[in-house]
C-alpha positions in Angstrom: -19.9 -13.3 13.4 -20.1 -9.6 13.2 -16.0 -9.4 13.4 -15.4 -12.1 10.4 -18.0 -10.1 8.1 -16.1 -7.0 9.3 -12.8 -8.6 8.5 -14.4 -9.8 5.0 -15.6 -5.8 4.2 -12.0 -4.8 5.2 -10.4 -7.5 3.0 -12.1 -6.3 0.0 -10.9 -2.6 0.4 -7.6 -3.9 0.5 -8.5 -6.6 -2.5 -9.2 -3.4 -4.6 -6.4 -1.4 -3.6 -4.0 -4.4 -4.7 -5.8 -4.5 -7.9 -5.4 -0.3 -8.2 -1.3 -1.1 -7.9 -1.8 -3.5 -10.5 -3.0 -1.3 -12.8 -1.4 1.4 -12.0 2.0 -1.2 -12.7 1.1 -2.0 -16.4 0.9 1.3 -16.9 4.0 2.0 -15.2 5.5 -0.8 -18.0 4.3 1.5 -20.7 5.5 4.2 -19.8 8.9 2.8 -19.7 8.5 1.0 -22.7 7.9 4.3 -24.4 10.5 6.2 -22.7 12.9 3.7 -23.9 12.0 3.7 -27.3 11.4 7.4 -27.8 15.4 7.5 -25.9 17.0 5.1 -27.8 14.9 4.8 -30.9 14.4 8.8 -31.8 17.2 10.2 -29.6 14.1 12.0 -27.9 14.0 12.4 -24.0 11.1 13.3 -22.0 12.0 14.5 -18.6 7.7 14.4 -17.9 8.1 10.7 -19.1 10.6 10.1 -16.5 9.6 11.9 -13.8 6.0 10.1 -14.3 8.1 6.7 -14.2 9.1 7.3 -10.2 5.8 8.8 -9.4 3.7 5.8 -11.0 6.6 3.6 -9.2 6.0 5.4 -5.8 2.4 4.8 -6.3 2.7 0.9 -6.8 4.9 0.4 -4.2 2.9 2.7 -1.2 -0.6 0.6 -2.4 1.0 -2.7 -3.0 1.9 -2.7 1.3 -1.9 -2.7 2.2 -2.0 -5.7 -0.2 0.9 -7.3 0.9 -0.6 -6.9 4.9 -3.8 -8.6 3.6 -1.8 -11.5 1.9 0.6 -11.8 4.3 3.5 -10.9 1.9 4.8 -8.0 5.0 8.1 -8.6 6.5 8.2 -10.8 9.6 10.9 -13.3 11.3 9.1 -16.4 9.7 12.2 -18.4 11.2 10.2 -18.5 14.7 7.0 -17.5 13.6 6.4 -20.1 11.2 6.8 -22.9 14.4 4.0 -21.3 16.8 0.5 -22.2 17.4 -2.4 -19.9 15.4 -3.4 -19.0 18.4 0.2 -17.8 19.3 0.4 -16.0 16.1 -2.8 -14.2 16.5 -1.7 -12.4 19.0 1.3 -11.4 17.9 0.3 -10.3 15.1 -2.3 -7.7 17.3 0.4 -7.0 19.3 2.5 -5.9 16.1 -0.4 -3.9 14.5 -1.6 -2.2 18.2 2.0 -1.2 19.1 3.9 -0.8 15.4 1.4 -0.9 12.6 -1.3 1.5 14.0 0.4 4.5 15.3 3.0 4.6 13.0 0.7 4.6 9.8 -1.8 7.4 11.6 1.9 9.1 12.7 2.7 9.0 8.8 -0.4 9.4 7.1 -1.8 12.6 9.1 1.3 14.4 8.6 1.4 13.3 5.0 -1.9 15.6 4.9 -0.2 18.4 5.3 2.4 18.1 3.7 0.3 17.5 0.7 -1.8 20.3 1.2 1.0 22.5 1.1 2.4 21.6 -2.3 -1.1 21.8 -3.5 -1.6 25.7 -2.6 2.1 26.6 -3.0 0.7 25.3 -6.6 4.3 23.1 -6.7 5.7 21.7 -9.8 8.6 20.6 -10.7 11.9 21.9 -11.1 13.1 20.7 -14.0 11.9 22.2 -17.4 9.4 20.0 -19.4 8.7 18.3 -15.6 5.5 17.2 -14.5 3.1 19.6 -12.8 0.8 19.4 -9.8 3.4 18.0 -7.5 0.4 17.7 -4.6 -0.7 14.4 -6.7 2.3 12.2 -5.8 2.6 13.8 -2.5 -1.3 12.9 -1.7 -0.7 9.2 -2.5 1.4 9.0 1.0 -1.2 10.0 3.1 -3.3 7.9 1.2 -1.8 5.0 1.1 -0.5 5.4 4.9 -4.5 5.2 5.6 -5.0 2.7 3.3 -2.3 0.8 5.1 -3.8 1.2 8.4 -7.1 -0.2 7.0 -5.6 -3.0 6.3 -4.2 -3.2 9.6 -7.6 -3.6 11.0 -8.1 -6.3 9.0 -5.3 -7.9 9.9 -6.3 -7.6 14.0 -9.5 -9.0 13.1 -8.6 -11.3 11.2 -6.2 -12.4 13.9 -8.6 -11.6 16.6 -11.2 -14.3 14.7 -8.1 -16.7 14.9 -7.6 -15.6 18.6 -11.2 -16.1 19.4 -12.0 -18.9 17.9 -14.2 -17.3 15.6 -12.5 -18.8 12.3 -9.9 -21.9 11.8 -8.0 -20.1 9.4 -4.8 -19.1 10.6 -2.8 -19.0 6.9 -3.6 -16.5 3.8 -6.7 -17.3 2.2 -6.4 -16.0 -1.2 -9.3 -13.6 -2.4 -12.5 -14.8 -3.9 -13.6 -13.8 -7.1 
């Protein structure tokens, strides 16, 4: 039972990093809110408010996909999936994170290392006047997120591994206790 308590541990990481998008959503609302008020109310436009607006949208979408992994809301030909066994499933779904999943997210996210660490000690802003700085922020969410991703991944190929092995019944999305 040492995998399903793993899987469980892995689950809650990605639990948290769903409720980190969340947040970090509303306040994405806000900011647009205000942005469209100060625009169209006071003829007063921030480019820092808008450029914030992309990055706090980059942000919500690269942490919502190790959510979506854990929930099952990823992309997959449900047409023919939908009609297979949980067994079946299972391993298709370890096929898909050993093969896809795995290398691509490590491909990304240790690349995405350095591609932060250069904006952070070329000091990059940016180029527009009144525009947010410390660039390195947005561009160390990627990496982040990519690992983030990948963690989720695992919990994924155990959770279809338990499945696979017998180890748990549950072959749909459990939704998260609280």
């Amino acid at each position: 039972m040492f995998l399903v308590r793993l899987e469980q541990a892995i689950n809650s990481f990605s639990d948290l990093i769903g409720k980190i998008a969340a947040v970090l959503f509303v306040i994405m609302l806000f900011n647009v809110f205000i942005d469209v008020v100060m625009r169209y109310v006071f003829n007063d436009v921030s480019i820092g408010m808008q450029e914030l607006e992309w990055h706090l949208y980059a942000s919500v979408f690269l942490l919502g996909v190790p959510y979506a992994l854990r929930v099952g809301g990823h992309v997959r030909v449900d047409l023919v999936y939908e009609r297979l066994s949980g067994k079946t499933k299972a391993l298709i779904d370890m096929l898909g994170c050993l093969v896809f999943l795995f290398p691509f997210c490590a491909l990304v996210g240790w690349y995405g290392i350095d591609f932060a660490r250069e904006s952070f000690e070329l000091g990059e802003t940016s180029g527009d006047p009144g525009g947010l700085p410390y660039r390195w922020i947005i561009k160390s969410v990627i990496p982040f997120a990519f690992f983030a991703m990948l963690i989720s991944g695992i919990g994924l190929f155990l959770k279809s591994l338990n499945i696979f092995l017998g180890n748990t019944k549950e072959d749909h999305y459990q939704p998260p206790q609280h």
